[in-house]
N, C-alpha and C positions, 0 to 999 in steps of 0.2 A: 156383381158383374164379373167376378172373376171365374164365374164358373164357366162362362161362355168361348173362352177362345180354347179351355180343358174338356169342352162337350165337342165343339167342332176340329180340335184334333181326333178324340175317338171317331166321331165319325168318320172321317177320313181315312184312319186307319180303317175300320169295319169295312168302308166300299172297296181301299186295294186290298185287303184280305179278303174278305168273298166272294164282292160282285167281279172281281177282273177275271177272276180264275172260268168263274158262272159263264162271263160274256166271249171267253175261249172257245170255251165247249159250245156254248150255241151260234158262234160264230164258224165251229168248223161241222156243225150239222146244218147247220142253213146253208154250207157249200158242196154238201151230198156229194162229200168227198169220198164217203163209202159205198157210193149209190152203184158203180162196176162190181163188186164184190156182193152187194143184197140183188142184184141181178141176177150173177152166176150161181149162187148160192139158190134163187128160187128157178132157175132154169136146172139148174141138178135135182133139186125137188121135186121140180112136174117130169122130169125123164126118170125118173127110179122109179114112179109110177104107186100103186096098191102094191102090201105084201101077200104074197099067195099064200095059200092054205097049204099046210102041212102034213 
């Protein structure tokens, strides 16, 4: 029984090492906080239009 409270420190480690960083990142795209910028970005897109013929 002693291997259990050395398995549930690794795990603990394991979730703040990967999953916090993980729940950053998809906590700061669920807030479409780049969503002004993917906007302007495809409204620049649709006004440059097709390249013409050379």
């Amino acid at each position: 029984m002693a291997w259990l409270p050395l398995l549930l420190v690794i795990l603990l480690s394991l979730h703040e090492w990967l999953f916090q960083p993980l729940l950053v990142i998809s906590a700061t795209l669920f807030e479409l906080r780049p969503l002004p910028w993917l906007l302007l970005a495809g409204l620049a897109w649709l006004m440059a239009g097709k390249p013409g013929k050379r």
